[in-house]
C-alpha positions as a LaTeX table, in Angstrom:
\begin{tabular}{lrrr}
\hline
Residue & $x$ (\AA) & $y$ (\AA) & $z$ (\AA) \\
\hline
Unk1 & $-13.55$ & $-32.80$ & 21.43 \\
Unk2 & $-9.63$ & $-32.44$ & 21.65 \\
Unk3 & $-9.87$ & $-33.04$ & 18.08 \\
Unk4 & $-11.95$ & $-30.41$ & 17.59 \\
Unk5 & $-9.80$ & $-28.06$ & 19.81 \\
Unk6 & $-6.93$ & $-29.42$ & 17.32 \\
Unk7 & $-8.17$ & $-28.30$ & 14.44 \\
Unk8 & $-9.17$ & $-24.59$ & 16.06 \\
Unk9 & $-5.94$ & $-23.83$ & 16.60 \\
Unk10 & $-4.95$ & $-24.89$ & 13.18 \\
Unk11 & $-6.98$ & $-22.32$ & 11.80 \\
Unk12 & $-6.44$ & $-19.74$ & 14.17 \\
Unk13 & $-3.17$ & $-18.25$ & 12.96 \\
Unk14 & $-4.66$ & $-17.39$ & 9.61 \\
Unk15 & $-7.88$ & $-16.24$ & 11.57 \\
Unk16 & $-5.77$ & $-14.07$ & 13.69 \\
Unk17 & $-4.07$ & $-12.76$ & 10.32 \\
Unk18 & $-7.29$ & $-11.75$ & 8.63 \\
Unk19 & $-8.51$ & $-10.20$ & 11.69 \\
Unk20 & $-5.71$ & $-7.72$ & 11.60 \\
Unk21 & $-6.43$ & $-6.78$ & 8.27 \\
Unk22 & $-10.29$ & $-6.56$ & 8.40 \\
Unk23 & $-9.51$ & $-3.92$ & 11.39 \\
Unk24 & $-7.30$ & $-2.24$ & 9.59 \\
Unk25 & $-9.75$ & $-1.67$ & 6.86 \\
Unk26 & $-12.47$ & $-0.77$ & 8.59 \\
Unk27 & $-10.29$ & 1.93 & 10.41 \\
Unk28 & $-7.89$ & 3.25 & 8.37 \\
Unk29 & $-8.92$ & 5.46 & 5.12 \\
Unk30 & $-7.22$ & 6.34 & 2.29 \\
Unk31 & $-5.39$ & 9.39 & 3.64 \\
Unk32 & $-3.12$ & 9.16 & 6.72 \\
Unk33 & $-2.56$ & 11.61 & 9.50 \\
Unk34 & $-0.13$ & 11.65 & 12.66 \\
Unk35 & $-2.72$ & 9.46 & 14.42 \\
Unk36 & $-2.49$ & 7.05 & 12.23 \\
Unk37 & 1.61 & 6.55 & 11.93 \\
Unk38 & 1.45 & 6.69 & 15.69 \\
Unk39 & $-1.12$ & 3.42 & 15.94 \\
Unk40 & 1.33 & 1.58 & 13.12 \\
Unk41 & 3.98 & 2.46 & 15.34 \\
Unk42 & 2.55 & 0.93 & 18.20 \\
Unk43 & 1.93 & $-2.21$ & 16.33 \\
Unk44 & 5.91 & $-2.24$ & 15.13 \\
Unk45 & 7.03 & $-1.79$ & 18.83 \\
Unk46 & 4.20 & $-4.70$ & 20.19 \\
Unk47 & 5.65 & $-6.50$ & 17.30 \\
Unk48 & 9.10 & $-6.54$ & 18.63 \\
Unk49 & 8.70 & $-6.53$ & 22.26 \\
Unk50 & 6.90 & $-10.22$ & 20.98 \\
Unk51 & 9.74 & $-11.30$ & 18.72 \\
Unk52 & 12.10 & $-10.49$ & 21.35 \\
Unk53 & 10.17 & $-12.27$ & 24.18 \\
Unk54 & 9.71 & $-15.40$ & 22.29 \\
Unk55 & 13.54 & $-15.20$ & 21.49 \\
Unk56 & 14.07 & $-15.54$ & 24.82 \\
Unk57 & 11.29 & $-17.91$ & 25.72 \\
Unk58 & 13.11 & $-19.93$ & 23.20 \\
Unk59 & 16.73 & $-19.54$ & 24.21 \\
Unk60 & 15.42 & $-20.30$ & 27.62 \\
Unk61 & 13.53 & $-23.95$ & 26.64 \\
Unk62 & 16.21 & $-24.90$ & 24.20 \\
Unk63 & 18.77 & $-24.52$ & 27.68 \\
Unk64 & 16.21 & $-26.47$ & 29.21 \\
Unk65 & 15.83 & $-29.39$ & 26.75 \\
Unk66 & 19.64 & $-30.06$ & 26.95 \\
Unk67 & 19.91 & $-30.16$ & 30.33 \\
Unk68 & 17.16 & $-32.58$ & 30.79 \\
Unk69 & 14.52 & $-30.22$ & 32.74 \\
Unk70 & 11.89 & $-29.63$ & 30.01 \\
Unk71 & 8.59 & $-29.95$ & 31.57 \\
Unk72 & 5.67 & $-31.96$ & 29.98 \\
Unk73 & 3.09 & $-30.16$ & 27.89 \\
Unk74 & $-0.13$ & $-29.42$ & 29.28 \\
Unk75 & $-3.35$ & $-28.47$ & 27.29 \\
Unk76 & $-3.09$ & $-25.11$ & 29.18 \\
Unk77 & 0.79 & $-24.46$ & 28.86 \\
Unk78 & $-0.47$ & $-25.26$ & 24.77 \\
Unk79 & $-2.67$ & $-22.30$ & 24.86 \\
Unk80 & $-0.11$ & $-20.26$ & 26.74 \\
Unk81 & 2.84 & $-21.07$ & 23.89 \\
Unk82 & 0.21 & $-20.42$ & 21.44 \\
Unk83 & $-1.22$ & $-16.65$ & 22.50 \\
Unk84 & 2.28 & $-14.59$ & 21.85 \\
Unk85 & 2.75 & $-15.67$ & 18.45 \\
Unk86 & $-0.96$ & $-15.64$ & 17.66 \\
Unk87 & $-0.89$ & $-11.81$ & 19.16 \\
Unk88 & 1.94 & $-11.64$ & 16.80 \\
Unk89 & $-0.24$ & $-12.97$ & 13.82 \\
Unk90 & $-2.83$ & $-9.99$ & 14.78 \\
Unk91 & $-0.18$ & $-6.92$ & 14.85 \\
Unk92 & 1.90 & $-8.58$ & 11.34 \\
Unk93 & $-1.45$ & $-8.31$ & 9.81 \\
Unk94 & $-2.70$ & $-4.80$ & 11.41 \\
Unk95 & 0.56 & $-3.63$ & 10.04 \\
Unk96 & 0.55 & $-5.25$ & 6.58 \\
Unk97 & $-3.01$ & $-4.53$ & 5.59 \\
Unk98 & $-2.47$ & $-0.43$ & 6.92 \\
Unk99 & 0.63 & $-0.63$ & 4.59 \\
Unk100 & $-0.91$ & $-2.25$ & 2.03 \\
Unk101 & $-3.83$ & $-0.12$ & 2.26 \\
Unk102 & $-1.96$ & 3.06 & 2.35 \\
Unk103 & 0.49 & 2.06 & $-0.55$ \\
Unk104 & $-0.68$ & $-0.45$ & $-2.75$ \\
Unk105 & $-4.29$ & $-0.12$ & $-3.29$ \\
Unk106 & $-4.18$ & 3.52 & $-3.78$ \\
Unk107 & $-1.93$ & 2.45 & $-6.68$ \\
Unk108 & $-2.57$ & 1.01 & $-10.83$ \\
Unk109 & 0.47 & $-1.65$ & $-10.61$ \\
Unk110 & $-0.62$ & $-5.41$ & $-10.61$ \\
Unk111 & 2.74 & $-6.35$ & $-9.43$ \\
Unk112 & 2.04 & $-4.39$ & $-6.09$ \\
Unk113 & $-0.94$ & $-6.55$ & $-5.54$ \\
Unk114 & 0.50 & $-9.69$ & $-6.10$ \\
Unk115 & 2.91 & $-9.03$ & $-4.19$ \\
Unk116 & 0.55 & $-8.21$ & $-0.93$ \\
Unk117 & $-1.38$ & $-11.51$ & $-2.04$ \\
Unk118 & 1.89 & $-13.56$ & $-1.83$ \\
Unk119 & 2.81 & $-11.64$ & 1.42 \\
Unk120 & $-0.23$ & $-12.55$ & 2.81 \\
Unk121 & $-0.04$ & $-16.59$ & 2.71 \\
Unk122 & 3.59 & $-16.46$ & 3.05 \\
Unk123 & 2.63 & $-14.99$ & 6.78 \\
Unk124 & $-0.14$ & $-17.47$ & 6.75 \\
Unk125 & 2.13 & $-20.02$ & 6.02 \\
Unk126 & 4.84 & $-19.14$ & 8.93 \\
Unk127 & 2.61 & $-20.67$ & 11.42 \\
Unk128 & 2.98 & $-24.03$ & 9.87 \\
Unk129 & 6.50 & $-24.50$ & 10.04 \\
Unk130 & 7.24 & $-26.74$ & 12.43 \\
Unk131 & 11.11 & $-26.02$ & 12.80 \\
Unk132 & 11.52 & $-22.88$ & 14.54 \\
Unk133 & 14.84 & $-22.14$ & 13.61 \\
Unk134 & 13.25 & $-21.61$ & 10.27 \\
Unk135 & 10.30 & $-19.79$ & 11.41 \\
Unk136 & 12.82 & $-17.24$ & 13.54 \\
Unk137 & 14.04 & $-16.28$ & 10.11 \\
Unk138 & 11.03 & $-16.07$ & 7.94 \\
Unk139 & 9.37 & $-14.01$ & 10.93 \\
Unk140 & 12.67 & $-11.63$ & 11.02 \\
Unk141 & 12.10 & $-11.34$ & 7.44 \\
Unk142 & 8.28 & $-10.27$ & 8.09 \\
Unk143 & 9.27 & $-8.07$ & 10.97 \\
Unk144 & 11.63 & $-6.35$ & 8.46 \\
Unk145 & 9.44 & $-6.23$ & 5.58 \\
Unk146 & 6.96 & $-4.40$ & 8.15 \\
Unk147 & 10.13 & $-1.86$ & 9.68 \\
Unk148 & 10.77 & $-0.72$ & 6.28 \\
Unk149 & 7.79 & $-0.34$ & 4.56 \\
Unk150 & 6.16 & 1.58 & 7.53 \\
Unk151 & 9.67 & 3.63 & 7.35 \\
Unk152 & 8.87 & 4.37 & 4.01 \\
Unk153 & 6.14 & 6.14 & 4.95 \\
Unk154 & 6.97 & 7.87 & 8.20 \\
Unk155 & 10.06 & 9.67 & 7.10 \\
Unk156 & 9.14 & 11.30 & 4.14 \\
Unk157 & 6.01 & 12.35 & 6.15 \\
Unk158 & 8.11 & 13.71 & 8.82 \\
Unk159 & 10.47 & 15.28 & 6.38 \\
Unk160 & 8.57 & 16.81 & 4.14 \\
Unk161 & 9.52 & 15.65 & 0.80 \\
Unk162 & 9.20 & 12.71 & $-1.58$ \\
Unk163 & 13.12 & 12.42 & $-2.58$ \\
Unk164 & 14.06 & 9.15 & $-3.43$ \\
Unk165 & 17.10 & 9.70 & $-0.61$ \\
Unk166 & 14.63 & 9.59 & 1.92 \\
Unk167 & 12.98 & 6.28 & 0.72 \\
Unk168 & 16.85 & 4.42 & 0.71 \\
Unk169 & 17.66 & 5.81 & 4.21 \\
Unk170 & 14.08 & 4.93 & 5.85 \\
Unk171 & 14.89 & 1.15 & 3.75 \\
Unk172 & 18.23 & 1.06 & 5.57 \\
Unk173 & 16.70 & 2.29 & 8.89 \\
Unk174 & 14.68 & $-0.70$ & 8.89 \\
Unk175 & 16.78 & $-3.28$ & 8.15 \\
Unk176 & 19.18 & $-1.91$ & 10.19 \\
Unk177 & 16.54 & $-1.86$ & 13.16 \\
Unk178 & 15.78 & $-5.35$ & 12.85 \\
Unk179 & 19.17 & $-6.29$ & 12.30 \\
Unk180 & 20.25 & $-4.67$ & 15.67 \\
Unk181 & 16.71 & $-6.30$ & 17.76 \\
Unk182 & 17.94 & $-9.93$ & 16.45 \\
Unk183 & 21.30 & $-9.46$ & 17.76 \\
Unk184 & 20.51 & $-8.32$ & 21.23 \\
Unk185 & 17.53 & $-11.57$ & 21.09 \\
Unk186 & 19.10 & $-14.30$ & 23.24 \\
Unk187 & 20.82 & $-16.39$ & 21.75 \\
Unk188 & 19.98 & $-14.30$ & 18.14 \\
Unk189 & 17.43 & $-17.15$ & 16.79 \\
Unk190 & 17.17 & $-17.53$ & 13.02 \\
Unk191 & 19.37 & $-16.01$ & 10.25 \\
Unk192 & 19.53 & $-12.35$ & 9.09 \\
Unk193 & 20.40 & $-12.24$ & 5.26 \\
Unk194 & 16.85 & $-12.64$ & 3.91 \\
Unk195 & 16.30 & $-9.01$ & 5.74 \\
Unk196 & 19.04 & $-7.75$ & 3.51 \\
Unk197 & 18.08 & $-9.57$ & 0.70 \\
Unk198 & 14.37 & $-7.70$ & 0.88 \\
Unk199 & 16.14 & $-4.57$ & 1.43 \\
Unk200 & 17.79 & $-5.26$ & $-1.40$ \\
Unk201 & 14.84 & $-5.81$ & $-3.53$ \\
Unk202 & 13.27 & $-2.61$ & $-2.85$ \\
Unk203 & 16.19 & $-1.13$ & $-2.96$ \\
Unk204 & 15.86 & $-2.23$ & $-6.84$ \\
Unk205 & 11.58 & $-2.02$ & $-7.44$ \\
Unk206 & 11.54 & 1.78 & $-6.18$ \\
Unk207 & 13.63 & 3.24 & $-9.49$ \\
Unk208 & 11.44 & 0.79 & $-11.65$ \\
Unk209 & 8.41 & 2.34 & $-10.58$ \\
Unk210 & 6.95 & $-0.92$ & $-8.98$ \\
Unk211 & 6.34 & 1.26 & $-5.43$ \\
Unk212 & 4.07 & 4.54 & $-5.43$ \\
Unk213 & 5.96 & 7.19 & $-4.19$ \\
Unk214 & 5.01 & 7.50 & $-0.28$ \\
Unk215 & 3.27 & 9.74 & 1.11 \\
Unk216 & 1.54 & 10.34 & $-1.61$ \\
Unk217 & $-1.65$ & 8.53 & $-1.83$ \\
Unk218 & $-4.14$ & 8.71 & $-4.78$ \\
Unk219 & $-7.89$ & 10.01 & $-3.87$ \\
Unk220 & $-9.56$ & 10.37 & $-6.93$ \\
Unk221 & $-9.05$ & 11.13 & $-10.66$ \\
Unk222 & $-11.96$ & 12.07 & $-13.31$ \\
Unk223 & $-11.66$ & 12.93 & $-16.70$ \\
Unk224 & $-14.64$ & 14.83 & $-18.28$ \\
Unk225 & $-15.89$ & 17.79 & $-20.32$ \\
Unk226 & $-17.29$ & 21.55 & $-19.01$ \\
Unk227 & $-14.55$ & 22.21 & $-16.10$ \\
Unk228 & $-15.70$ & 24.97 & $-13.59$ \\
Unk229 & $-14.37$ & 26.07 & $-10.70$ \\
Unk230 & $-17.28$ & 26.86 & $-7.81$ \\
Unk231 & $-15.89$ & 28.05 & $-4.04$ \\
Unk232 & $-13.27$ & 25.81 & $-3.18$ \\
Unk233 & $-14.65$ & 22.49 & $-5.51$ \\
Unk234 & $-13.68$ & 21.48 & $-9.05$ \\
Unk235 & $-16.74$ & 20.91 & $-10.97$ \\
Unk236 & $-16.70$ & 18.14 & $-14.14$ \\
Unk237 & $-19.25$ & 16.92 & $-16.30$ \\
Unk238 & $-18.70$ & 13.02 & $-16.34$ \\
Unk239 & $-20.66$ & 10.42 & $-18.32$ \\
Unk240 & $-22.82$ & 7.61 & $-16.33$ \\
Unk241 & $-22.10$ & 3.96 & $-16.49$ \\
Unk242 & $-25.16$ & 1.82 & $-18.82$ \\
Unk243 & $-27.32$ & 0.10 & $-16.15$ \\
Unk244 & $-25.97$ & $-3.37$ & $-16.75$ \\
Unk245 & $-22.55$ & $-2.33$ & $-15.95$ \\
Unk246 & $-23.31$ & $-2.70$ & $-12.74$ \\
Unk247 & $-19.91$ & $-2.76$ & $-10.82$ \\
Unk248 & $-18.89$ & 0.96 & $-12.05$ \\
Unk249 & $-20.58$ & 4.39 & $-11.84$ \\
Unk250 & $-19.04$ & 6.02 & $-14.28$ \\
Unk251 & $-18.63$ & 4.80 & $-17.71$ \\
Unk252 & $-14.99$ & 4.06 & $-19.06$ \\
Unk253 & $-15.88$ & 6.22 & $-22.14$ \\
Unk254 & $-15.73$ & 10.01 & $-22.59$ \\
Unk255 & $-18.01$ & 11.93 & $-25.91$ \\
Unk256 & $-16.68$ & 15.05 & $-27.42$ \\
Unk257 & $-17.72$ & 17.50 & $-29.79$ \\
Unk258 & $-15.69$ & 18.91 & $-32.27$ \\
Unk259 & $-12.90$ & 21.48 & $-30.19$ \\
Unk260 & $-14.55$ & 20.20 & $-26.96$ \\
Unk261 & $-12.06$ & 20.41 & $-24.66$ \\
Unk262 & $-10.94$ & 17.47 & $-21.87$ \\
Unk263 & $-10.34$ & 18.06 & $-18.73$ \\
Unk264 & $-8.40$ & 15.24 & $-16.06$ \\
Unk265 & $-8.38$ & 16.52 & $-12.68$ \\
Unk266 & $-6.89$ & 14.54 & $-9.92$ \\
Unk267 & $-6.63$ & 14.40 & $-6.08$ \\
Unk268 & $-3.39$ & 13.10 & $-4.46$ \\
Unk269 & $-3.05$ & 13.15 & $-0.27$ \\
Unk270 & $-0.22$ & 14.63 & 0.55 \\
Unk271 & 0.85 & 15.36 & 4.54 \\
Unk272 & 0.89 & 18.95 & 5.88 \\
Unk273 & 4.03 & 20.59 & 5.20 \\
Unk274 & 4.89 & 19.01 & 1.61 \\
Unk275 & 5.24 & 21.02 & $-1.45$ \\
Unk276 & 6.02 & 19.44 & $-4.99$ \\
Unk277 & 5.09 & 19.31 & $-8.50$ \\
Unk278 & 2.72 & 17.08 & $-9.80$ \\
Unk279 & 1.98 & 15.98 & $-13.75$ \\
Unk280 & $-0.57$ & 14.84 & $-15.90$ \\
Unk281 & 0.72 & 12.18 & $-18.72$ \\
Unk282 & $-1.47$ & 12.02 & $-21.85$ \\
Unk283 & $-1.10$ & 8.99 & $-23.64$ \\
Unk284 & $-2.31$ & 8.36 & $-26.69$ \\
Unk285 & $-2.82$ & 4.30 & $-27.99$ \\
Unk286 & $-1.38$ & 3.63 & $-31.74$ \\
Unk287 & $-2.13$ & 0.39 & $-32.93$ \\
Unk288 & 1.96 & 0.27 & $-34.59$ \\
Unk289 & 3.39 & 2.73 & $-31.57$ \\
Unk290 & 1.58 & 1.53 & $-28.69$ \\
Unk291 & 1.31 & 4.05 & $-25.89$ \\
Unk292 & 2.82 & 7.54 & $-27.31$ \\
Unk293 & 3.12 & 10.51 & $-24.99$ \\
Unk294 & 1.34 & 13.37 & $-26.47$ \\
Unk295 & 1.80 & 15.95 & $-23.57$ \\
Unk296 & 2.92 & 16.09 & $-20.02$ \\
Unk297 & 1.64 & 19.45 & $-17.91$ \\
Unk298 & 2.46 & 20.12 & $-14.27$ \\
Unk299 & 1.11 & 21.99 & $-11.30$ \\
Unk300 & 2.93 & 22.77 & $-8.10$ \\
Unk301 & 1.04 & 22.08 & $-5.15$ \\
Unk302 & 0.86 & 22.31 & $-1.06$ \\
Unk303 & 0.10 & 19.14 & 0.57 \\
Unk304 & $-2.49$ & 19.08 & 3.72 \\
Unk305 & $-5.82$ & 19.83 & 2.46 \\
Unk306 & $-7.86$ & 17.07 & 3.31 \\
Unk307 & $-9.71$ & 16.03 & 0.06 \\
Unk308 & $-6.23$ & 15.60 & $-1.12$ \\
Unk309 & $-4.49$ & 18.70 & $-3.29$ \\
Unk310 & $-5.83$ & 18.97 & $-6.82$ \\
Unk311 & $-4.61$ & 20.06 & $-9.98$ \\
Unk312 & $-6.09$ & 19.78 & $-13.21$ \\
Unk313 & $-5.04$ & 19.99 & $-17.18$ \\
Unk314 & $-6.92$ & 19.68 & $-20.13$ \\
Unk315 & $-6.41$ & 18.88 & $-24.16$ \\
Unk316 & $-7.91$ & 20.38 & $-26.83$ \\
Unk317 & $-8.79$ & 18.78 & $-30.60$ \\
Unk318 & $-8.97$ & 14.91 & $-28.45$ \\
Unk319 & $-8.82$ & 12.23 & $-31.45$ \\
Unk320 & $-10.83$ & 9.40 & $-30.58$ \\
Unk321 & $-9.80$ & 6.08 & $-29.55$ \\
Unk322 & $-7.39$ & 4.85 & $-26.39$ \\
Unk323 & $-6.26$ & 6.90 & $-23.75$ \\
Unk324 & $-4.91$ & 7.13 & $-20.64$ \\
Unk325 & $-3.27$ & 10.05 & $-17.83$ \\
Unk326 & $-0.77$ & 9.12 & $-15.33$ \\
Unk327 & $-0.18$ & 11.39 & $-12.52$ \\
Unk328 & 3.59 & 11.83 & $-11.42$ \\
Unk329 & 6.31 & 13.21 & $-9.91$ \\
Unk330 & 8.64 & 15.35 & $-11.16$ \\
Unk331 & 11.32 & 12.54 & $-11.38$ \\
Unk332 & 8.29 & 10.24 & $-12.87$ \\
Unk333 & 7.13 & 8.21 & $-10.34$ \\
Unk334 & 3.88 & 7.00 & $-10.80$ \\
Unk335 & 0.93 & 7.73 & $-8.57$ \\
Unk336 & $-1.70$ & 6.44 & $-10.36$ \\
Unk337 & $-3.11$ & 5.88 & $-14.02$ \\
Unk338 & $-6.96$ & 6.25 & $-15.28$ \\
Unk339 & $-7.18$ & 4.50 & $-18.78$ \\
Unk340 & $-10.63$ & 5.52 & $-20.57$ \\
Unk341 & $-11.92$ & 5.78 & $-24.67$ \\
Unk342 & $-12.48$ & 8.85 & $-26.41$ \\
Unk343 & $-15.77$ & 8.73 & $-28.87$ \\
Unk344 & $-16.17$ & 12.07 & $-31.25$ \\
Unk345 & $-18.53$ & 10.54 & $-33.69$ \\
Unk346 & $-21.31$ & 9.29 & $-31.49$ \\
Unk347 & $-23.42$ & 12.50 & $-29.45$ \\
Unk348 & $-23.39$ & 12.14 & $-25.87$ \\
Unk349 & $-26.99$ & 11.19 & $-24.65$ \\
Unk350 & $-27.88$ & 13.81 & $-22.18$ \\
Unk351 & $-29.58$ & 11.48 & $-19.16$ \\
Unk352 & $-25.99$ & 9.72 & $-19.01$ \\
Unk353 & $-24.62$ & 12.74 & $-17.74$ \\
Unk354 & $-23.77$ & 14.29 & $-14.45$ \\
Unk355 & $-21.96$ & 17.03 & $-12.23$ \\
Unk356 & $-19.29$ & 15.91 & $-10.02$ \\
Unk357 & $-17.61$ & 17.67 & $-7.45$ \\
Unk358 & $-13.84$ & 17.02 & $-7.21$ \\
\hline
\end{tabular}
């Protein structure tokens, strides 16, 4: 039975892990309102109130130890010592998969899912270090991970606009943050540098285009044939998926008639209150070139609407073969890419078709 028990609570740290992110995903959507920034909020201050407490709590047993008045472990003071940090398992990953959710999987970049993978059993993995000292500073470095991603988000939200400024001072805010709640911890448990040293790598990965520009988060984005405009929806003729592609739709491939013209319209969230410009990249696939830009068209739009705020653009005289459209920023950040195949010498077959409203 106690060996049972034993292995439980082995398990439960990851359980508690993939509990936060299962609730995240099942309550947070794809676009992100004040509601929302408040709840992650509340999860970065529950967060820290724990990281403080168990400073203490640690401060406290360590003063203890060395003055010979430890007092022997009971299975109930086990579950006691256990419940903070497993709490503290539950709000890393409520605020890791919102984040992740709201950045990364909205996104077309590999290396941002990776990235959440590794994140993921890296926070796993805290709860099996045995030396706390070393857990102190690996959960500092989660807690400012969490500050400055969430940061990321909130101030160009509050703000207004997508300027890479904002996105260094909400990264410095952060650090800074957990910087200042580790030295006011008693006795200021673990080591501080690997905060920097993550501030420092986004720092680096945002001008490289590895981190969608936030707040902007993708909706949708359709490329198709016979654009209309009906009410207040964006009408496109799109082709179906063949019946054993069964994990898509829509097929990857777009047919054109001579002149036809293609259409990409896209739908970005974007907070109330935000105005920018937003463009379409047409790439064209050369088997000597590789991808060559063959256009780039923008739109300037009002952020707030909730299906996201649309533009559209369109290319006339297509070639067939490889393409793709990125949507972007005005200083080129990418939002999001849709890669399909232009076919002009094959008919479309009508019963693949359909209307979608954008």
């Amino acid at each position: 039975m106690h060996s049972r028990l034993a292995n439980l609570r082995a398990y439960l740290p990851a359980l508690a892990f993939f509990g936060g992110f299962l609730w995240d995903a099942l309550t947070i959507g794809r676009s992100v309102g004040p509601t929302d920034l408040w709840i992650l909020s509340g999860y970065l201050v529950g967060a820290a109130a724990i990281l403080w407490w168990l400073g203490h709590r640690h401060h406290a047993q360590a003063m203890a130890v060395s003055e010979g008045d430890a007092a022997p472990a009971s299975g109930r003071s086990i579950w006691w010592e256990r419940a903070p940090l497993l709490l503290l398992q539950f709000l890393f990953g409520g605020l890791f998969s919102a984040l992740f959710i709201l950045y990364f999987k909205s996104s077309s970049h590999l290396t941002a899912m990776l990235w959440s993978l590794g994140l993921g059993g890296l926070l796993v993995a805290n709860e099996f270090i045995d030396d706390k000292y070393h857990r102190f500073t690996l959960t500092w470095a989660l807690f400012g991970l969490c500050s400055m991603l969430l940061f990321n988000f909130v101030l160009p939200f509050m703000v207004g606009s997508i300027s890479m400024v904002w996105f260094y001072l909400s990264t410095l805010a952060g650090a800074g943050l957990t910087h200042w709640l580790r030295k006011n911890t008693r006795g200021c448990p673990g080591r501080a540098a690997p905060i920097w040293i993550i501030a420092g790598m986004l720092a680096v990965a945002y001008p490289l285009d590895l981190i969608p520009p936030v707040p902007l988060v993708k909706r949708d984005i359709e490329v198709g044939r016979n654009f209309a405009r009906v009410g207040d929806e964006y009408r496109l003729t799109l082709e179906k998926a063949s019946w054993w592609v069964f994990w898509r739709e829509l097929s990857g491939e777009v047919h054109l008639a001579p002149g036809e013209r293609l259409y990409c319209v896209s739908s970005v969230f974007a907070p109330g209150g935000l105005s920018t410009r937003l463009y379409h990249r047409w790439e064209h696939y050369e088997p000597i070139r590789g991808w060559v830009t063959v256009s780039r068209k923008g739109f300037g739009l009002f952020g707030g609407r909730n299906g996201g705020f649309r533009g559209y653009t369109y290319k006339q005289e297509v070639p067939s073969g490889q393409w793709r459209v990125a949507v972007e920023t005005e200083n080129g950040r990418t939002v999001v890419v849709h890669a399909f195949t232009v076919v002009t010498d094959v008919p479309v077959e009508p019963e693949s078709e359909t209307v979608r409203g954008l």
